[in-house]
BAKOLFI-85647 format. One record per residue (C-alpha): residue in three letters; x negated, y, z negated. Coordinates in Angstrom, 1 decimal. Example, Ala and Ser with C-alpha at 12.3 -4.5 7.8 and 13.67 -1.06 7.14 Angstrom:
// BAKOLFI-85647
R   rest       xx       yy       zz
R    Ala    -12.3     -4.5     -7.8
R    Ser    -13.7     -1.1     -7.1
// end
This chain:
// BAKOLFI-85647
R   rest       xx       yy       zz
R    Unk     13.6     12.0     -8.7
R    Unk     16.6     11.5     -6.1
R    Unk     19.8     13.3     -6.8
R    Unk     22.9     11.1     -5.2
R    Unk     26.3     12.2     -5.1
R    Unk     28.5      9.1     -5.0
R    Unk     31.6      8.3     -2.9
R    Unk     34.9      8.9     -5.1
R    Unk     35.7      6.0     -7.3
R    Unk     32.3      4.4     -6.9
R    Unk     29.9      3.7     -9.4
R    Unk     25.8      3.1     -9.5
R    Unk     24.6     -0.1     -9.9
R    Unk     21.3     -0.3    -10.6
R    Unk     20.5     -3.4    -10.5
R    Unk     21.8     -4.0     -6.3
R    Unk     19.8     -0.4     -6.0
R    Unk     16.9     -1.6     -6.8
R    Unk     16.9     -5.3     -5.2
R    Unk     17.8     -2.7     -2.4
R    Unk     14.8     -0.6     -2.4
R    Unk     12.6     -3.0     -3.5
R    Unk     12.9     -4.8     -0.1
R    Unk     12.9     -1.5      2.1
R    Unk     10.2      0.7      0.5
R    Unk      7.3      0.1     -0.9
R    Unk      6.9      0.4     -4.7
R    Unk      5.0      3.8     -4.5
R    Unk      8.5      5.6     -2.7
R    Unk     10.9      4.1     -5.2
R    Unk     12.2      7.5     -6.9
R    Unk     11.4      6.7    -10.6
R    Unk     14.3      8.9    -11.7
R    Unk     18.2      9.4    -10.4
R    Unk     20.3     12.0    -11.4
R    Unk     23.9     11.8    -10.2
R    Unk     25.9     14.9     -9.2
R    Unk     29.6     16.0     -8.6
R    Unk     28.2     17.9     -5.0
R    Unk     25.0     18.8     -3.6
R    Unk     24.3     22.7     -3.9
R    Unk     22.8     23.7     -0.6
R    Unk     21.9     27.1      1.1
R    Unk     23.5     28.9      3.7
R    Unk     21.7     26.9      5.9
R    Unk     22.5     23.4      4.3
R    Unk     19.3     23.2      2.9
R    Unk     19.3     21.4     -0.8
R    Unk     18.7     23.8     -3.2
R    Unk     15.6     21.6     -5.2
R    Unk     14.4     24.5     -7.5
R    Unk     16.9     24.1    -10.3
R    Unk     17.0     20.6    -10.3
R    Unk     13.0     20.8    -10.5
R    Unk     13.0     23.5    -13.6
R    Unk     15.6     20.9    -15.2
R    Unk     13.5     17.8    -15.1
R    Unk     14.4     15.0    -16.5
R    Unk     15.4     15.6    -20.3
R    Unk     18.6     14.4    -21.1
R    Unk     19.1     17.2    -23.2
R    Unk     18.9     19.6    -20.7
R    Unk     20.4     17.9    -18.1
R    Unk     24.6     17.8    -17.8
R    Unk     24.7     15.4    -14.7
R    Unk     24.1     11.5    -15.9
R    Unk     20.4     10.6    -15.5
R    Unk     18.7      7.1    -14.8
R    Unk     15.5      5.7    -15.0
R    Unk     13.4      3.2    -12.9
R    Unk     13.0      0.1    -15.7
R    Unk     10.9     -2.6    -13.7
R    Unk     10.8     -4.9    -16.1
R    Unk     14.5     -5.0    -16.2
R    Unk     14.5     -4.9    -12.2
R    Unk     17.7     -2.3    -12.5
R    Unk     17.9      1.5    -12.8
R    Unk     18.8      1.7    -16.1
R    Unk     20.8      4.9    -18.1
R    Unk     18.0      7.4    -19.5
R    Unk     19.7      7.8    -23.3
R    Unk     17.9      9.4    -26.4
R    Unk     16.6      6.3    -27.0
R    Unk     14.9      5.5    -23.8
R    Unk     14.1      9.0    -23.5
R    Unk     12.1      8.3    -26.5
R    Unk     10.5      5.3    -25.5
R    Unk      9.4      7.0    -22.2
R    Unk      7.4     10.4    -24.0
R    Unk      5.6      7.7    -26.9
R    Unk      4.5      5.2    -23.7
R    Unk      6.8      2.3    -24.4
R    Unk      8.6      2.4    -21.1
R    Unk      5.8      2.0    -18.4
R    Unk      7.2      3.9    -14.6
// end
């Protein structure tokens, strides 16, 4: 997962993301999850603080902050919703 903070009034397009990272990284370093946050909480040393965001996960019902999810098939990072989320536990949506 890669947590992004976005510049004001911007807005995540998955699709350009992934045309993007497709042709810089290899398929094994695409992060298969995004979560988008207000800020980034860091330490006193500007360190990101990873723990929380680790015990979180990736369940939409946990998590406040919007989440997406890497949909190859689709080529786009796509919103992770009930539904997908779904899809993803019973194996429908392949990472």
């Amino acid at each position: 997962m890669a947590a992004l903070v976005l510049r004001p009034g911007c807005r995540l397009d998955g699709a350009r993301l992934y045309r993007h990272l497709r042709e810089l990284l290899p398929p094994y370093a695409w992060p298969r999850f995004l979560r988008l946050q207000e800020r980034l909480d860091v330490t006193a040393t500007f360190k990101q603080q990873k723990g929380r965001l680790a015990r979180e996960g990736f369940d939409p019902a946990r998590v406040a902050d919007p989440l997406f999810v890497l949909d190859a098939a689709a080529g786009a990072y796509v919103e992770l919703r009930p539904p997908r989320w779904d899809d993803l536990l019973a194996g429908r949506l392949r990472l």
